[in-house]
N, CA, C and O atoms as a CHARMM CRD file, in Angstrom:
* protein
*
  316
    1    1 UNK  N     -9.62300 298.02500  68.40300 PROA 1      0.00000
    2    1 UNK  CA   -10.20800 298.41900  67.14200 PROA 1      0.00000
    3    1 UNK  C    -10.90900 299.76200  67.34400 PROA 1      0.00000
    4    1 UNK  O    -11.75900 300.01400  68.19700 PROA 1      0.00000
    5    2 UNK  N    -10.46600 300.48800  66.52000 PROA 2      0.00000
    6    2 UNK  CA   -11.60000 301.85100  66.04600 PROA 2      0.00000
    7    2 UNK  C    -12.04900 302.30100  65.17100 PROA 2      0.00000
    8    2 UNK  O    -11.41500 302.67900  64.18600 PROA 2      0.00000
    9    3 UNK  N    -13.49300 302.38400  65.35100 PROA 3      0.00000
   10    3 UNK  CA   -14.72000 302.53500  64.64100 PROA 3      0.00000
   11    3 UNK  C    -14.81300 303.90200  64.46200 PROA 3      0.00000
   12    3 UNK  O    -13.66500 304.27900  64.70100 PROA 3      0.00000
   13    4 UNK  N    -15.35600 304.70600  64.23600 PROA 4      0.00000
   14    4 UNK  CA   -15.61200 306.18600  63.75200 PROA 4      0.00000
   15    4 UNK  C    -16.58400 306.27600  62.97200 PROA 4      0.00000
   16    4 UNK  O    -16.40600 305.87100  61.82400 PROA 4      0.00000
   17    5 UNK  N    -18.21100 306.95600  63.43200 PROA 5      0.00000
   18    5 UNK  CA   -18.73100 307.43200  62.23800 PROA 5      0.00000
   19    5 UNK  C    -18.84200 308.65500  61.71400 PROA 5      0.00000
   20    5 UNK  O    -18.59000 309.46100  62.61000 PROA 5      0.00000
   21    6 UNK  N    -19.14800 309.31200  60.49900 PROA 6      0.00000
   22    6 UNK  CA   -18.90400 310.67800  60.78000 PROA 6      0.00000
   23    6 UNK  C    -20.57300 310.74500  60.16800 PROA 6      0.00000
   24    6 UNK  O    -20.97000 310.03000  59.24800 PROA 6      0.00000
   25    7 UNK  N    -21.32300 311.64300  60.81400 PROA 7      0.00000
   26    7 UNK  CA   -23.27000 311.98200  60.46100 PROA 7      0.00000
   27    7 UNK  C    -23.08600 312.70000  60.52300 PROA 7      0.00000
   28    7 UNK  O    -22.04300 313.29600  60.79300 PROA 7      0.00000
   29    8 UNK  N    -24.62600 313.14000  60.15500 PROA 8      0.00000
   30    8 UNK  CA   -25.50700 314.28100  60.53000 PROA 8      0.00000
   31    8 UNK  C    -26.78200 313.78800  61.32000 PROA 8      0.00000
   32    8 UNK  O    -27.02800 312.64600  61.71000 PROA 8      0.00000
   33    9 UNK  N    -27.55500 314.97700  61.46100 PROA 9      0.00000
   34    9 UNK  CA   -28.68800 314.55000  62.47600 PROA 9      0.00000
   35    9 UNK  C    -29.55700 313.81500  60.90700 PROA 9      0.00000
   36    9 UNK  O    -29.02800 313.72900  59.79900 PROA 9      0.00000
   37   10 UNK  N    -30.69200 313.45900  61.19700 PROA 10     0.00000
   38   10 UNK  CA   -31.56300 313.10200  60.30100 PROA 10     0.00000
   39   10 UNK  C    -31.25400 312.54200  59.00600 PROA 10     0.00000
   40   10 UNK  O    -32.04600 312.31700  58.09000 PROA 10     0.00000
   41   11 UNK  N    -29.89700 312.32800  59.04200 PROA 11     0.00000
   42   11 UNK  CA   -29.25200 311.32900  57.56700 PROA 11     0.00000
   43   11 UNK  C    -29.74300 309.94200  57.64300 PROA 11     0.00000
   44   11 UNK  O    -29.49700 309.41500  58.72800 PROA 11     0.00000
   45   12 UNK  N    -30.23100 309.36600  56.98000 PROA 12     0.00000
   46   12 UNK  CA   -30.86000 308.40300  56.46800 PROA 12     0.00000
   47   12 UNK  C    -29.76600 307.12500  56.79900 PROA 12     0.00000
   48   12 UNK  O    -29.67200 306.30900  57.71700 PROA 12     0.00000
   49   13 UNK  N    -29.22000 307.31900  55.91500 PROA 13     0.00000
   50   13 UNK  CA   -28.10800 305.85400  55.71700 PROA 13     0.00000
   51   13 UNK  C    -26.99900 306.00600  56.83000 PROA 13     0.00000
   52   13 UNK  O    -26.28900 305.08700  57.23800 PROA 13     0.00000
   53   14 UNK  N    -26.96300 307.56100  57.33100 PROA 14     0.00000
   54   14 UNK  CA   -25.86600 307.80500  58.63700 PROA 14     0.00000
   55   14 UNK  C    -26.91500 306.89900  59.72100 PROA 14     0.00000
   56   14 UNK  O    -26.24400 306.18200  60.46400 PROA 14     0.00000
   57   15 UNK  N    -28.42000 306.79200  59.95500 PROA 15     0.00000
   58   15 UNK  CA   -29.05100 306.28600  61.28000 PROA 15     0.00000
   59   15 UNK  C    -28.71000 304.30700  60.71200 PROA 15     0.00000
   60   15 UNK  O    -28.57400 303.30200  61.41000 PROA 15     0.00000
   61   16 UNK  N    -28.69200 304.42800  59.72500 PROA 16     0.00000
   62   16 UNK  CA   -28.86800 302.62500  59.37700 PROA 16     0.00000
   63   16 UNK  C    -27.26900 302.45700  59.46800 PROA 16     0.00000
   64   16 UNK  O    -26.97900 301.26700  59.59300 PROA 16     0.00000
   65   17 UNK  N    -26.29500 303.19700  59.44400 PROA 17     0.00000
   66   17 UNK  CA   -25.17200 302.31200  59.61400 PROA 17     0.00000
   67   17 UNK  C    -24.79000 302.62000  61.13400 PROA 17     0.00000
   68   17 UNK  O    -23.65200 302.22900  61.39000 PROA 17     0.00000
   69   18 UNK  N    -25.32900 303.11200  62.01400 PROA 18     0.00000
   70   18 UNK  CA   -25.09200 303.43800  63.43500 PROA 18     0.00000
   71   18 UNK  C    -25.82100 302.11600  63.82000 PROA 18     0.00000
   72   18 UNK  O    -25.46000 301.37600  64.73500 PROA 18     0.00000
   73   19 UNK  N    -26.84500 301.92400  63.04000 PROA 19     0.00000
   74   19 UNK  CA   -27.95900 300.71900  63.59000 PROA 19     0.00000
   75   19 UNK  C    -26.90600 299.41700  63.35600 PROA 19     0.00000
   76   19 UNK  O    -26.30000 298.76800  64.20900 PROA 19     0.00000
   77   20 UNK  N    -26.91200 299.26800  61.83900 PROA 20     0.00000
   78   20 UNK  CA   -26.14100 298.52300  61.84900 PROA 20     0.00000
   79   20 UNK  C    -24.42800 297.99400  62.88900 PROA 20     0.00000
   80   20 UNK  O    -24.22000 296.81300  63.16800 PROA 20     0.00000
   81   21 UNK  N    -23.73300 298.79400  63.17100 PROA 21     0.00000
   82   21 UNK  CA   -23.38400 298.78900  63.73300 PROA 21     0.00000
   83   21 UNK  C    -23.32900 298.09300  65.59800 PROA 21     0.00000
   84   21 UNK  O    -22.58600 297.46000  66.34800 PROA 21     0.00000
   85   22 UNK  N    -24.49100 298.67100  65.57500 PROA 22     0.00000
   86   22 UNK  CA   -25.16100 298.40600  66.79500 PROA 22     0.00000
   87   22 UNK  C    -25.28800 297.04600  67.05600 PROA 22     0.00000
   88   22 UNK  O    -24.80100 296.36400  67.95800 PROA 22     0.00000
   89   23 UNK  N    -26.05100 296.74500  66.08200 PROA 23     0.00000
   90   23 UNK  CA   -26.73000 294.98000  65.67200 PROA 23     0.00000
   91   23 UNK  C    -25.66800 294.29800  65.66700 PROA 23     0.00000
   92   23 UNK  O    -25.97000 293.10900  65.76900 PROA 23     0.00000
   93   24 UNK  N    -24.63800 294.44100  65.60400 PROA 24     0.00000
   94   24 UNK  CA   -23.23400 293.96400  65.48100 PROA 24     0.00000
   95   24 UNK  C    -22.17200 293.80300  66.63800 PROA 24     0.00000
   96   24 UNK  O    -21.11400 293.17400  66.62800 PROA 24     0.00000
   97   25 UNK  N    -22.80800 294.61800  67.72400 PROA 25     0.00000
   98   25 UNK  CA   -22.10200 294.98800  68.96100 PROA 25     0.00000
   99   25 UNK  C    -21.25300 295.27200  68.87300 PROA 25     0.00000
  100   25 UNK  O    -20.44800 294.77900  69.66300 PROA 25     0.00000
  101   26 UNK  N    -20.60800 296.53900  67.59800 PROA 26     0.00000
  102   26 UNK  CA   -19.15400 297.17000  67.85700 PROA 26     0.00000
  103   26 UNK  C    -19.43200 298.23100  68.29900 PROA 26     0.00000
  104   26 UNK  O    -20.54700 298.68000  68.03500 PROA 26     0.00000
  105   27 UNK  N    -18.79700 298.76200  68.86900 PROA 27     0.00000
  106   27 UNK  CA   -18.52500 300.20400  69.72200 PROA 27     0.00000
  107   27 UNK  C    -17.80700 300.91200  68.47400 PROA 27     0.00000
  108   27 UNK  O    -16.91000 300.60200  67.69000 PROA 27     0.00000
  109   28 UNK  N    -18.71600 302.11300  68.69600 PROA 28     0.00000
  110   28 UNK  CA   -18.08600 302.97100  67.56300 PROA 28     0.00000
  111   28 UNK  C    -17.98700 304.58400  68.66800 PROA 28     0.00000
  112   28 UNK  O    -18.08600 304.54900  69.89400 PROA 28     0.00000
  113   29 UNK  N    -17.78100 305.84600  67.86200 PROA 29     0.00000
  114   29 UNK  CA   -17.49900 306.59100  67.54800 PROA 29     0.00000
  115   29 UNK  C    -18.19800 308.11400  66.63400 PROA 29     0.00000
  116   29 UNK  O    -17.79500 308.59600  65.57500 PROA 29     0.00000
  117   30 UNK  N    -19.30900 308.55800  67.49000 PROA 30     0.00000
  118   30 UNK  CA   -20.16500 309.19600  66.33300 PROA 30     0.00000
  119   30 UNK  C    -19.35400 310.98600  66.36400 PROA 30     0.00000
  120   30 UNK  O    -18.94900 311.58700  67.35900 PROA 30     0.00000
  121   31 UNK  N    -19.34400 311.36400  65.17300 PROA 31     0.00000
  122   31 UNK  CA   -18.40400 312.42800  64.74600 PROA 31     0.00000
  123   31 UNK  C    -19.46800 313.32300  64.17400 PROA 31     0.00000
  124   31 UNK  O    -19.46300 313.36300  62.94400 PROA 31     0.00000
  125   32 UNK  N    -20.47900 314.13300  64.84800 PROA 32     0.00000
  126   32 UNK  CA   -21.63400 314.81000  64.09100 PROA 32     0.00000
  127   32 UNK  C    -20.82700 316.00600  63.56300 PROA 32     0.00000
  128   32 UNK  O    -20.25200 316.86300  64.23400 PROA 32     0.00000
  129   33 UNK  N    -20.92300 315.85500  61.76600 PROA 33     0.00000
  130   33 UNK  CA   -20.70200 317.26400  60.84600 PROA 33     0.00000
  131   33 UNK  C    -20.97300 318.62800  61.47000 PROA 33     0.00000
  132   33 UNK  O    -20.18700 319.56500  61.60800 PROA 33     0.00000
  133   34 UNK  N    -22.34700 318.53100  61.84300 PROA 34     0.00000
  134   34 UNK  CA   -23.29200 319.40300  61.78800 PROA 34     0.00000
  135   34 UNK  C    -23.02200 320.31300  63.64500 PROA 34     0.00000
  136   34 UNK  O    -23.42600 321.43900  63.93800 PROA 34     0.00000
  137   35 UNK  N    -22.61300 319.80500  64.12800 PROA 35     0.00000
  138   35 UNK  CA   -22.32600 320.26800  65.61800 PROA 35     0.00000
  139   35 UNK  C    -20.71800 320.80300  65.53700 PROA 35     0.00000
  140   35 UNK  O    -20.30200 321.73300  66.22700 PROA 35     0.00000
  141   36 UNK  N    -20.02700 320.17100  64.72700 PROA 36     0.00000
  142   36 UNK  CA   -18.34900 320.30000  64.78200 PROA 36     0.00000
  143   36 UNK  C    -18.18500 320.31100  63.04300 PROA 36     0.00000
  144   36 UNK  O    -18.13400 319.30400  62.33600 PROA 36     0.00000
  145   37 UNK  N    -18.12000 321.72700  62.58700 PROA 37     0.00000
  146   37 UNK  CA   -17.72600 321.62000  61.36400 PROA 37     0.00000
  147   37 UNK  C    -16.14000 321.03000  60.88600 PROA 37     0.00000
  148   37 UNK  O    -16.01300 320.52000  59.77200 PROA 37     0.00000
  149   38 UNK  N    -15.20400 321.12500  61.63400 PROA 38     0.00000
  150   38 UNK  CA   -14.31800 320.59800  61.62500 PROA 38     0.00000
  151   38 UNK  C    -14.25700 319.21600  61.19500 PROA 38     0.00000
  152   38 UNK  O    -13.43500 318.68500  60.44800 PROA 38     0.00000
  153   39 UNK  N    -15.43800 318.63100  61.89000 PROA 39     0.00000
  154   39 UNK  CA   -15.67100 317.18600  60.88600 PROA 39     0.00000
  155   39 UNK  C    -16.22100 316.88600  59.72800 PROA 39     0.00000
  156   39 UNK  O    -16.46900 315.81700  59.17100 PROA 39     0.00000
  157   40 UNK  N    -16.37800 318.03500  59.44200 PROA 40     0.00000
  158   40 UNK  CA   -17.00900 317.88800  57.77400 PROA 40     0.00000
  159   40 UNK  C    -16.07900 317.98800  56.93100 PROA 40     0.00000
  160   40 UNK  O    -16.17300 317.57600  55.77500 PROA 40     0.00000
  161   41 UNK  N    -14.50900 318.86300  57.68900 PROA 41     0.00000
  162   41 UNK  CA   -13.68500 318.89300  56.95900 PROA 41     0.00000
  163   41 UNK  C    -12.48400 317.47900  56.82200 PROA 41     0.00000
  164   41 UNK  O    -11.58600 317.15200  56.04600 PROA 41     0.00000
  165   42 UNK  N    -12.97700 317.05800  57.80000 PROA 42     0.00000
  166   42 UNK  CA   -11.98700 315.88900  58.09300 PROA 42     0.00000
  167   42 UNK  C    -12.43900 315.01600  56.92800 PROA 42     0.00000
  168   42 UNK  O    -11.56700 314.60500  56.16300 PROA 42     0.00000
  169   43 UNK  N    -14.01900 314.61400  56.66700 PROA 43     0.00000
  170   43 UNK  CA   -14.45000 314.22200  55.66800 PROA 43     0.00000
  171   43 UNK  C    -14.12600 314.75900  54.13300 PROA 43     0.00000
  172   43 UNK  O    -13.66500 314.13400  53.17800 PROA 43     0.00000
  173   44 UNK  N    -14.46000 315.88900  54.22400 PROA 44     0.00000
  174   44 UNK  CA   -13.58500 316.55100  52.75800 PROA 44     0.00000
  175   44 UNK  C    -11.96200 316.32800  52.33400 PROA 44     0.00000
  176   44 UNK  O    -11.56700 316.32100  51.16800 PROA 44     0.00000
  177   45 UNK  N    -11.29500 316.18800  53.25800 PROA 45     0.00000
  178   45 UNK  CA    -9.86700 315.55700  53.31200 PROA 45     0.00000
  179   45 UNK  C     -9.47500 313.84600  52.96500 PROA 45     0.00000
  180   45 UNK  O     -8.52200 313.29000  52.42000 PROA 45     0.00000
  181   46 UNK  N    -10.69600 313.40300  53.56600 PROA 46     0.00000
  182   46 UNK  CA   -10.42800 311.80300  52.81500 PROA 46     0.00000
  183   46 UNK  C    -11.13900 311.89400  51.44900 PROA 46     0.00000
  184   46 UNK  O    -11.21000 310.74500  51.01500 PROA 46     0.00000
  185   47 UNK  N    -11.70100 312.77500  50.57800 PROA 47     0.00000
  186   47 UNK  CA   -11.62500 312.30200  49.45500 PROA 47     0.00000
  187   47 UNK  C    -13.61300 312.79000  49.00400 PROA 47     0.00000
  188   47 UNK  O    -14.13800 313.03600  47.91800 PROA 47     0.00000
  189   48 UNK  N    -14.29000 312.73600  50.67600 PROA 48     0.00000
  190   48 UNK  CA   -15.51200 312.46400  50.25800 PROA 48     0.00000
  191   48 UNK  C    -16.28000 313.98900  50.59700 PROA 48     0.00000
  192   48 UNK  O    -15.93100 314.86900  51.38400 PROA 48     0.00000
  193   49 UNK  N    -17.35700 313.92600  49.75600 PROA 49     0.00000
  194   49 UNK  CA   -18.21300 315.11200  49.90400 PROA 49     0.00000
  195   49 UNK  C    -19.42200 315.09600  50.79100 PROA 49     0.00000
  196   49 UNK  O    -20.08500 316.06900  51.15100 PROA 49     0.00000
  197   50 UNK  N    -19.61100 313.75300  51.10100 PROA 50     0.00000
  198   50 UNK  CA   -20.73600 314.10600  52.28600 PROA 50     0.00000
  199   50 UNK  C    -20.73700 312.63500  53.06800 PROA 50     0.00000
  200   50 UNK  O    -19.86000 311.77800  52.96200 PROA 50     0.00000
  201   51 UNK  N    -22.01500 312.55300  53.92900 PROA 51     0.00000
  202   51 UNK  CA   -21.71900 311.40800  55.01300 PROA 51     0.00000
  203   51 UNK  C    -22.89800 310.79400  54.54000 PROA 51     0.00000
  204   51 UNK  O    -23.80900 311.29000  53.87700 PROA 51     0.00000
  205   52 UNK  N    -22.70700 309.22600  55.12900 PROA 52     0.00000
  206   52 UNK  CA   -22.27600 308.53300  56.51900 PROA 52     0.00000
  207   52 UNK  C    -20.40800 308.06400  55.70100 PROA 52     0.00000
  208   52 UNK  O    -20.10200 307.64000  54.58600 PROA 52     0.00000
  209   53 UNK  N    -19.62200 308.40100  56.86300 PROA 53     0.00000
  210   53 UNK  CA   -18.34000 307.82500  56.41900 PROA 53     0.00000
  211   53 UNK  C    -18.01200 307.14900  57.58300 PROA 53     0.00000
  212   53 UNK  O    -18.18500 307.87100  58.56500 PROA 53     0.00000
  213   54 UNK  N    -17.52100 305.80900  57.90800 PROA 54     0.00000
  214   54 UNK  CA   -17.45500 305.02700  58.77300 PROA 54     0.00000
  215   54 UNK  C    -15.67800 304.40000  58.50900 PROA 54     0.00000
  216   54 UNK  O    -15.30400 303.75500  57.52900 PROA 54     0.00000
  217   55 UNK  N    -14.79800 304.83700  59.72900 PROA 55     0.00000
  218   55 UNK  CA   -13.47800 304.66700  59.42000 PROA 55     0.00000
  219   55 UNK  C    -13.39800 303.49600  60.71800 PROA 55     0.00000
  220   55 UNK  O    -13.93700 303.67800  61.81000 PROA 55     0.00000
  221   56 UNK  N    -12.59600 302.24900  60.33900 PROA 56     0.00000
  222   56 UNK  CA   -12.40000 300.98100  60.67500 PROA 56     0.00000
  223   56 UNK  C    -11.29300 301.15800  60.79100 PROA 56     0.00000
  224   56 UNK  O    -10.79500 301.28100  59.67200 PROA 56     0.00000
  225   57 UNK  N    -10.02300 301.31600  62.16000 PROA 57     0.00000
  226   57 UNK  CA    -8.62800 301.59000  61.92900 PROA 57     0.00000
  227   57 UNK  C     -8.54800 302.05400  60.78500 PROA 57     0.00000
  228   57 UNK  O     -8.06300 301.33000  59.91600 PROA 57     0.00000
  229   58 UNK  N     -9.03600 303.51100  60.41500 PROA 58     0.00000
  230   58 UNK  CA    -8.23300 304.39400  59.81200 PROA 58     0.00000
  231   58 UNK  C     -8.82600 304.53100  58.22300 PROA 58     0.00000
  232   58 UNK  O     -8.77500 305.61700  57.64600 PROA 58     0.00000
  233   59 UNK  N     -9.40900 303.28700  57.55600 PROA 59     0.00000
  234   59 UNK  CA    -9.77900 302.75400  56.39800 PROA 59     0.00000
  235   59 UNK  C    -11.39000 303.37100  56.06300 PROA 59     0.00000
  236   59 UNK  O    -12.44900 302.85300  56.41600 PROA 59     0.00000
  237   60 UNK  N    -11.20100 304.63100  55.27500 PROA 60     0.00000
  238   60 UNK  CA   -12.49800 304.61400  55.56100 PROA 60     0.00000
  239   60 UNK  C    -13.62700 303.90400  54.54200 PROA 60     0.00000
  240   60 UNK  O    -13.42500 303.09300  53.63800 PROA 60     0.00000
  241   61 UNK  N    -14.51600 304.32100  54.86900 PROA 61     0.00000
  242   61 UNK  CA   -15.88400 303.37500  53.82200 PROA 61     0.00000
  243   61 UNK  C    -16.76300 304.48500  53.73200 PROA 61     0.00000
  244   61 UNK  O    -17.07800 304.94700  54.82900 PROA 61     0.00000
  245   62 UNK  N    -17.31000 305.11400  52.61500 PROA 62     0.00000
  246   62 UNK  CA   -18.17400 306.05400  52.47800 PROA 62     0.00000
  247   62 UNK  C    -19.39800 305.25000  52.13000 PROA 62     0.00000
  248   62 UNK  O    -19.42300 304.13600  51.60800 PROA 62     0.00000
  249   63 UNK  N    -20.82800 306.31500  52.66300 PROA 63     0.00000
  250   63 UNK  CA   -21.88800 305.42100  52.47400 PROA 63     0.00000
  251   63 UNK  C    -22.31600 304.35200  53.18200 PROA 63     0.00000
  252   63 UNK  O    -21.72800 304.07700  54.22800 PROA 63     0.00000
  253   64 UNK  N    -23.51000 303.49400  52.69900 PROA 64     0.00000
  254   64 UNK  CA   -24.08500 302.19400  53.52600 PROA 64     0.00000
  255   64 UNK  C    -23.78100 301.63700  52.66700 PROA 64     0.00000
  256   64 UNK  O    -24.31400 301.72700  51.56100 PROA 64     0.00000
  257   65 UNK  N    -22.31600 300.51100  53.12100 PROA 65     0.00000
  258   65 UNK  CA   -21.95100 299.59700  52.70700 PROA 65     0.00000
  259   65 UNK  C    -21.77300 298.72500  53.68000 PROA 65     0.00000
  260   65 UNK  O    -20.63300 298.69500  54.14300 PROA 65     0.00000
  261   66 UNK  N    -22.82400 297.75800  54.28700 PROA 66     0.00000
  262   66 UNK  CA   -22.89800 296.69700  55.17300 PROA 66     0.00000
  263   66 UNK  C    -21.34100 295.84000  55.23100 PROA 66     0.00000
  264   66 UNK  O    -20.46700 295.61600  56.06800 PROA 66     0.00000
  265   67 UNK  N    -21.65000 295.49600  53.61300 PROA 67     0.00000
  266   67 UNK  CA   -20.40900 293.99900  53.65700 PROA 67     0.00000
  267   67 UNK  C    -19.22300 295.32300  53.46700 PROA 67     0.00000
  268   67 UNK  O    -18.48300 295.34600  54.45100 PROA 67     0.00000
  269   68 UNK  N    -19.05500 295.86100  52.95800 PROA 68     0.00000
  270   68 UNK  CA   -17.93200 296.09100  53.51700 PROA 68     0.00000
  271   68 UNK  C    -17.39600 296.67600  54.68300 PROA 68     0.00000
  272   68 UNK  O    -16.23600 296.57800  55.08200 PROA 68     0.00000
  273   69 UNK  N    -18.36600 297.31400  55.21600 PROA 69     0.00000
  274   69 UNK  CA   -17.75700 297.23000  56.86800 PROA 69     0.00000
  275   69 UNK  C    -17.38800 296.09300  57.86700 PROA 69     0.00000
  276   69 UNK  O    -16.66000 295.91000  58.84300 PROA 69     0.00000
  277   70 UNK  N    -18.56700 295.22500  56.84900 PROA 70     0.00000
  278   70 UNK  CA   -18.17900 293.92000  58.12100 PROA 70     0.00000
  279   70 UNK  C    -16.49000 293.27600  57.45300 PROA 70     0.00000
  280   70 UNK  O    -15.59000 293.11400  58.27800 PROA 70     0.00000
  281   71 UNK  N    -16.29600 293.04600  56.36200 PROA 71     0.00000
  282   71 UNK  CA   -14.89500 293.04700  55.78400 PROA 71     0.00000
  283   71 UNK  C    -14.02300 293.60900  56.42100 PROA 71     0.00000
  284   71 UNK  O    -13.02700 292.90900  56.60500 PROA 71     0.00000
  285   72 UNK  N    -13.98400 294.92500  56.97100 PROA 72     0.00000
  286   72 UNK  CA   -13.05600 295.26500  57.45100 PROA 72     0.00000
  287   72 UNK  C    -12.92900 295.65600  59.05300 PROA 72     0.00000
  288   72 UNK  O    -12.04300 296.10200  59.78100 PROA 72     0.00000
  289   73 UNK  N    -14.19100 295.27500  59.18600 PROA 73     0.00000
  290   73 UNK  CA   -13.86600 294.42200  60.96400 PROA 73     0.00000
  291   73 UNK  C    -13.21400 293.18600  60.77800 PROA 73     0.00000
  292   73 UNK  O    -12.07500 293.01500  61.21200 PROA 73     0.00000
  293   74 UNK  N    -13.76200 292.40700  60.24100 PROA 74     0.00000
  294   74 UNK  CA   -12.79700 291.04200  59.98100 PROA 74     0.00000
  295   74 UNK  C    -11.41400 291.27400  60.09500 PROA 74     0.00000
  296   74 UNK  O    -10.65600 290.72900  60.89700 PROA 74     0.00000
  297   75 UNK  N    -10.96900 292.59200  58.76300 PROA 75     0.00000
  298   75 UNK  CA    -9.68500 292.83800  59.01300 PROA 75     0.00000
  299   75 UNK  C     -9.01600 292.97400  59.95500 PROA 75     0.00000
  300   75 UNK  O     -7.91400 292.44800  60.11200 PROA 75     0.00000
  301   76 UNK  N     -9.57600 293.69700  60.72000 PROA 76     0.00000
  302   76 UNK  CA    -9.27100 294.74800  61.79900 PROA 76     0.00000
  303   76 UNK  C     -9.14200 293.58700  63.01400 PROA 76     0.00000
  304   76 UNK  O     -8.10400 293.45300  63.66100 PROA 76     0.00000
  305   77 UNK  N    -10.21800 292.85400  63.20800 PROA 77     0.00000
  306   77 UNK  CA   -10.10600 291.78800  64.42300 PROA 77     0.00000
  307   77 UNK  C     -8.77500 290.76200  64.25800 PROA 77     0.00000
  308   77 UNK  O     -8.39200 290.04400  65.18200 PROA 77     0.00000
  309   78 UNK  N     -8.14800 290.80800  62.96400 PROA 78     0.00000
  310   78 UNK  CA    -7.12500 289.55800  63.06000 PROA 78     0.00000
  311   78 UNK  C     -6.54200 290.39000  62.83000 PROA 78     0.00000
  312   78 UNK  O     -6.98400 290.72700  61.73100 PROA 78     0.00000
  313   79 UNK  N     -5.40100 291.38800  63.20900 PROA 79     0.00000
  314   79 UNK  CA    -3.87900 292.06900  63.51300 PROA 79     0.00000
  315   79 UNK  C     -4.31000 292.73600  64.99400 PROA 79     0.00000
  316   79 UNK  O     -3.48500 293.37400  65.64800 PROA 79     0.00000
């Protein structure tokens, strides 16, 4: 399974879904905007204008959306 988040430094809901995450014991993936603009564009390409964007095999989830990340670990753990 791969996790991916894409932040910034001092983003709010980017530190609570890293946390979250954490609390969860998945291994993720942190993709800082702000160090590698290139990832800001990767973000502008799926659709979204700013972060926390958290991609679950590929699927991403913009924002702090708990249940649905955990939804699609679920997914992700059964294939």
């Amino acid at each position: 399974m791969e996790v991916i988040v894409y932040s910034k430094p001092h983003c709010m809901e980017c530190n609570l879904v890293k946390r979250f995450l954490k609390d969860h014991q998945v291994s993720f993936e942190v993709r800082d905007c702000n160090s590698r603009p290139e990832y800001l564009e990767e973000v502008k390409e799926m659709g979204f204008l700013g972060v926390p964007v958290t991609l679950v095999n590929g699927e991403p989830i913009h924002g702090l959306q708990p249940a649905e990340i955990l939804k699609q670990l679920e997914k992700a753990s059964r294939t």
